[in-house]
N, C-alpha and C positions, 0 to 999 in steps of 0.2 A: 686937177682934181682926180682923186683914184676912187673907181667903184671895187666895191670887196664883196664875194659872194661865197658864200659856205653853201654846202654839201656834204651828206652824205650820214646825218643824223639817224637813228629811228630808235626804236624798242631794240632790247638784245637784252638773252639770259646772261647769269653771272655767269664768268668763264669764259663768255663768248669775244668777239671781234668787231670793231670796224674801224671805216677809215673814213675819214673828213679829206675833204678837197675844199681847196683857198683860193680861188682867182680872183688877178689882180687885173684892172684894166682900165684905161682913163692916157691920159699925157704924159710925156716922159715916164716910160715905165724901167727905169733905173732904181731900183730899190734898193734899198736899203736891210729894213728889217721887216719879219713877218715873223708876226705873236700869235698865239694860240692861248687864248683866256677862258675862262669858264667859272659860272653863275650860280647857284645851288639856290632856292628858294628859301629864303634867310639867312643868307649867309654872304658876306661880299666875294666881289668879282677876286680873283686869284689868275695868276702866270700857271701856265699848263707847261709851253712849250714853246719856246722862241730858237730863231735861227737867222743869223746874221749876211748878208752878202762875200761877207771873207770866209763863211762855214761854222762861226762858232754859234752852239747851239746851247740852250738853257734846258733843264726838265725839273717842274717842280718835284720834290721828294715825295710825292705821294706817288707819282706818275713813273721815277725814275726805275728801268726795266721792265719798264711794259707797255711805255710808248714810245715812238719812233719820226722825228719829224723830218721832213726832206722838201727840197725843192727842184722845180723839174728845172731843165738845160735853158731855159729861156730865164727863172728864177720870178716868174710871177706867178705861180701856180705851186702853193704848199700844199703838201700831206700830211696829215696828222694820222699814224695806224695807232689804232689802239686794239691793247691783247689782254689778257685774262682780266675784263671789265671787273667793277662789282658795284655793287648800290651807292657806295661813296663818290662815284664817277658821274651818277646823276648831276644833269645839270643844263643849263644852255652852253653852247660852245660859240665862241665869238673868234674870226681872224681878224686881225690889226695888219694895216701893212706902214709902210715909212719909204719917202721918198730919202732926205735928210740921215745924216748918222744917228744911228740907236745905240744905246749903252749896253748893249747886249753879252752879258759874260757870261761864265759856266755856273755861276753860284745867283745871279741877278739878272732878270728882266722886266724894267718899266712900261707899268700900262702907259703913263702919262709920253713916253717917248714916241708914242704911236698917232699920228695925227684923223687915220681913214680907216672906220671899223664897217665890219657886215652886221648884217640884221640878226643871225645867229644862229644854231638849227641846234633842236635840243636832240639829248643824247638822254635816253630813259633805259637803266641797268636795272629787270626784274623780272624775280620767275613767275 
């Protein structure tokens, strides 16, 4: 069983910055894939940012160039940097992580591929 913990949500004007942290931790922490999803209040869950064990990484097009996903040397602990926010960014942010292989390409990331999600921290873009 893997616990998933997000970090690093808050308020921030348009324009501004931040950065989500992902830890993974539970039993054989060999992973796989770790997702980065996000919630909009009427609106379904959407792929933000995924990143594979072999390096390859997804960015949905709303996101592509202005976030940044990584994982530290251990590879259970993601970052999600996000830079010139704006109100469309609004939303809760959820990490997925995956023991098992994730389908994880440059153009597609499944939510359904992910078996162990965090509670979520939201991310509120306003002046």
């Amino acid at each position: 069983q893997l616990q998933v913990v997000e970090s690093g949500g808050g308020l921030v004007q348009p324009g501004g910055s931040l950065r989500l942290s992902c830890a993974v931790s539970g039993d054989r922490l060999d992973l796989d894939g770790i997702g980065w999803f996000r919630q909009a209040p009427g609106k379904e869950r959407e792929a933000v940012s995924c990143i594979s064990s072999r390096g390859t990484t997804y960015y949905s097009n709303s996101v592509k160039g202005r976030f940044t996903i990584s994982r530290d040397s251990t590879k259970t602990t993601s970052y999600l940097e996000m830079n010139n926010l704006t109100p469309e960014d609004t939303a809760v942010y959820y990490c997925a992580a995956e023991r098992r292989w994730v389908s994880i390409t440059t153009i597609r990331c499944p939510a359904s591929g992910f078996g162990s999600w965090g509670q979520g921290t939201q991310v509120t873009v306003s002046s």
